[in-house]
N, C-alpha and C positions, 0 to 999 in steps of 0.2 A: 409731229410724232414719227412720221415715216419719211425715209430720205427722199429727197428728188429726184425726178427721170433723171439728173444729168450725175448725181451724182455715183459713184460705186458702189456696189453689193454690197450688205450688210455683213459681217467675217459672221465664222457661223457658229460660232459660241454666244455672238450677241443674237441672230436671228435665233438660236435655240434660247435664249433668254428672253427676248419676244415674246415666243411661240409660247412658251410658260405663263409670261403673263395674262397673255390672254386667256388660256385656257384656267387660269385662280378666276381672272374677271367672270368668263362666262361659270364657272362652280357656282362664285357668289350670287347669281343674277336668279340660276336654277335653285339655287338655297334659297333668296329672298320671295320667288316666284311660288316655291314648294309652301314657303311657308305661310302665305297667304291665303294659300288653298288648306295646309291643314288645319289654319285657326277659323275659318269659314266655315269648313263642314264639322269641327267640334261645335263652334257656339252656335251654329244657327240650328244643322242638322241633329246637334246633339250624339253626333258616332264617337267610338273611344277616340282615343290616339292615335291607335295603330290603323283602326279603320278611316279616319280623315286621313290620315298618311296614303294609306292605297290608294283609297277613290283622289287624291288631290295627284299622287302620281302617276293614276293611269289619265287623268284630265290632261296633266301637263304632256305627257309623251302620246298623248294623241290618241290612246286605246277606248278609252270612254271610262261612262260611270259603273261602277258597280254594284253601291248599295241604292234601294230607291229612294227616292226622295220625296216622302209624302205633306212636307207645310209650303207654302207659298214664299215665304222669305228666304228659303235655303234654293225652292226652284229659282226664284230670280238669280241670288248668288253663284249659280250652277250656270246659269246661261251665260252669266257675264265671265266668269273665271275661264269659263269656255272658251270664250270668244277671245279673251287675254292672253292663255295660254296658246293657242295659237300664232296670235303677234306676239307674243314670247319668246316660242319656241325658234320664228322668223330669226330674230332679233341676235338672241342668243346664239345662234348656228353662226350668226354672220359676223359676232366678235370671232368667235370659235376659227375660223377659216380663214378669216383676213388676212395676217400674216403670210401665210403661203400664198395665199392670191395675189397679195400686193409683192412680193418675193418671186413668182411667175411671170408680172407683168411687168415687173420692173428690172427683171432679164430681158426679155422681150426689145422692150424700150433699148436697153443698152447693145445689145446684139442688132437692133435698125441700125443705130447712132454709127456703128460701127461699117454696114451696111452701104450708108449716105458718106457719112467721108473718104473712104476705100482703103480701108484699113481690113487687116485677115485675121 
């Protein structure tokens, strides 16, 4: 998917092409994430729409819950979507970033190369 140490930079109409992709990838990841959380707290907690929409996106962005949650089947789903959303959020950040990271490092690599042969 990404070039080799040996090879040259990505031209940067393709690295901005990239850069796009990833950032649809991680959208979709945050969509499909969102939505697990807001069909969780409709069916189990019973909140509107709009309220599983909030409480499912302050879960995900790490803010916490906001309405309480008073049956035993929607606490379990609240702890786990918890603990999800966090490896989520991991996850997602590091589609999110890669590009440039691996575009930093793989400068790096080419500027040694260049470094070890003696080349200016």
């Amino acid at each position: 998917m990404y070039e080799h140490r040996y090879e040259p930079l990505l031209s940067r109409p393709l690295f901005f092409r990239r850069v796009l992709n990833h950032a649809m990838l991680a959208f979709a990841l945050i969509l499909i994430a969102l939505s697990i959380g807001v069909l969780g707290y409709h069916s189990l907690q019973g909140l509107s729409w709009i309220d599983s929409l909030l409480n499912a996106s302050m879960i995900l962005g790490g803010m916490g819950q906001i309405d309480p949650i008073y049956n035993v089947p929607a606490k379990i789903f609240a702890s786990f979507y918890s603990l999800f959303s966090g490896i989520a959020f991991l996850g997602i950040s590091s589609v999110a970033i890669a590009p440039v990271a691996h575009r930093f490092l793989h400068n790096l690599h080419l500027e040694d190369s260049k470094l070890h042969s003696g080349e200016k």
